[in-house]
C-alpha positions as CSV (number, residue, x, y, z in Angstrom):
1,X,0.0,0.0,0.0
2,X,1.2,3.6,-0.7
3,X,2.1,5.8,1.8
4,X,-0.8,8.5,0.7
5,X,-2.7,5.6,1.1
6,X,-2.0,5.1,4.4
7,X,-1.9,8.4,5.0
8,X,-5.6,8.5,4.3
9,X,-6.2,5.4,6.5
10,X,-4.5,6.7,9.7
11,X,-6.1,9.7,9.6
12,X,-9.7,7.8,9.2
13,X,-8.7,5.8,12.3
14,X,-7.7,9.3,14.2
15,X,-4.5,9.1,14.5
16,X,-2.3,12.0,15.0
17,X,0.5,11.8,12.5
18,X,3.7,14.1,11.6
19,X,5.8,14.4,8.3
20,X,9.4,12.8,8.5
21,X,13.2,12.9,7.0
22,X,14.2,9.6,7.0
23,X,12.6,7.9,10.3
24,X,13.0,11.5,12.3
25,X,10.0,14.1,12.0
26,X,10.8,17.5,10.6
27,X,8.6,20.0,12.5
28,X,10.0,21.4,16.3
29,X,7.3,20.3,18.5
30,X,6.4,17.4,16.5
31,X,4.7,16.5,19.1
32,X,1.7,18.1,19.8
33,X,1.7,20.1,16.5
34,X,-0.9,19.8,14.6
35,X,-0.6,19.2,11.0
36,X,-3.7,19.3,8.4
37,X,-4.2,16.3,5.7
38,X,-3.7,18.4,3.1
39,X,0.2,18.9,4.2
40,X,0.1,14.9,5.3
41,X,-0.9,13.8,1.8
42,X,1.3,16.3,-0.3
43,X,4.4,15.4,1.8
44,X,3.8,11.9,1.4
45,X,2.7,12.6,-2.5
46,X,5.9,14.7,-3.0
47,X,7.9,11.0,-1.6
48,X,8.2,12.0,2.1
49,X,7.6,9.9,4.9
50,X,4.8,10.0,7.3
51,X,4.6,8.6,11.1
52,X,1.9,8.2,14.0
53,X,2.5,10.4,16.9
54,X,2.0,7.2,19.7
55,X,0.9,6.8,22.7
56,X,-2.1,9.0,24.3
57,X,-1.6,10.9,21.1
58,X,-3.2,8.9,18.6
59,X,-4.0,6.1,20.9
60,X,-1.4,3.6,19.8
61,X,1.3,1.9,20.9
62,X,3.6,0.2,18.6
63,X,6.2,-2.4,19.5
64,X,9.6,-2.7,16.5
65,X,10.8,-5.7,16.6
66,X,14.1,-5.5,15.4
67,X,15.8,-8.2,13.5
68,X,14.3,-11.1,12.2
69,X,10.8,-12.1,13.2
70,X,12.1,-15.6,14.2
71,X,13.9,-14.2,17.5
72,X,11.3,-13.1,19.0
73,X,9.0,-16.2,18.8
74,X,8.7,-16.8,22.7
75,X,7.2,-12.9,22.7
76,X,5.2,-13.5,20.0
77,X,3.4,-16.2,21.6
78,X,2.6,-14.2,24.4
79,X,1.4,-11.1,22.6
80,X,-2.6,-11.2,21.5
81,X,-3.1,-10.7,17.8
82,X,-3.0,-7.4,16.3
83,X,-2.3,-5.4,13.5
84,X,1.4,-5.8,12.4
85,X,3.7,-4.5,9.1
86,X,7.3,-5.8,8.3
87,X,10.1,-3.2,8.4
88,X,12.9,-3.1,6.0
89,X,15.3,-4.3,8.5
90,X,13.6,-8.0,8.6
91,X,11.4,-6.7,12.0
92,X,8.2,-5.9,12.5
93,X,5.6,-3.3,13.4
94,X,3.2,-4.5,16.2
95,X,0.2,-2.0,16.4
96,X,-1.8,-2.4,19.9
97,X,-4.3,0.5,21.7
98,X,-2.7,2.3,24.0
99,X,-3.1,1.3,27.6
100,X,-1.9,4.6,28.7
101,X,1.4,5.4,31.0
102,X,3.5,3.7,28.7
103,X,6.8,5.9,28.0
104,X,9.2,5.2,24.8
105,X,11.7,3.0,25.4
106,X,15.0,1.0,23.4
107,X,15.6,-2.6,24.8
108,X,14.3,-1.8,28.5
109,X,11.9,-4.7,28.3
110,X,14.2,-7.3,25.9
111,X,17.0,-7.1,23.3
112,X,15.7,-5.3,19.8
113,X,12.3,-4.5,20.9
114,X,11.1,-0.9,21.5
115,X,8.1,0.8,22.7
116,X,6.9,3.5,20.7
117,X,4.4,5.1,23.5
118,X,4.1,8.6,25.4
119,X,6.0,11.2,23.1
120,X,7.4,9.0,20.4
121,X,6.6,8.3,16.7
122,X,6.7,5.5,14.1
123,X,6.7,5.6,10.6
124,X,3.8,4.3,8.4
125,X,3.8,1.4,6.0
126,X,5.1,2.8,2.4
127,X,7.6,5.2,4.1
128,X,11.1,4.9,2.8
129,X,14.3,4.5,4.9
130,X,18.4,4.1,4.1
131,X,17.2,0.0,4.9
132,X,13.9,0.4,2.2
């Protein structure tokens, strides 16, 4: 799917999303800025990136599993079903509401798996990085 595409579905679900360089958003004070989905789809139109704003945000958390998919079977297991993209890297994108009081966070709970919570960001599926 295209990143306008998604675009258009994040903002259908509510989300709050920002424009991006790369993985990083390119607005100060990403994160409570507002930005209209006119500006959303043109940036991602013109080839840019898009991301959700997480956490109490948009009402998401999202959990990048680093690596390949097959390390992290035991977690997997334990994790209900959700909504999920691959990343370029060989990880994966775990989409999950947002239980609220979750903070961003890089291997605090196990090795190659962030939390993308309170005050962080992912990008959507159809973004490009330096890894695809």
């Amino acid at each position: 799917m295209s990143t306008v595409n998604e675009v258009r579905g994040a903002l259908g679900r509510g989300w709050k999303l920002t424009p991006c360089h790369g993985k990083r958003p390119c607005l100060k004070g990403w994160p409570t800025q507002e930005v209209s989905g006119i500006e959303l789809t043109a940036h991602a139109m013109a080839g840019g990136n898009v991301a959700v704003r997480t956490g109490a945000a948009s009402g998401v958390v999202v959990v990048d599993l680093d690596g390949d998919v097959e390390q992290h079977a035991a977690l997997l297991e334990r994790l209900p079903i959700g909504p999920s993209v691959k990343t370029p890297s060989g990880g994966c994108h775990l989409y999950f509401r947002d239980p609220g009081g979750l903070k961003n966070s890089a291997g605090k709970y196990a090795e190659h798996v962030d939390i993308r919570a309170d005050g962080g960001c992912a990008v959507l599926p159809g973004s490009r990085t330096d890894k695809g």
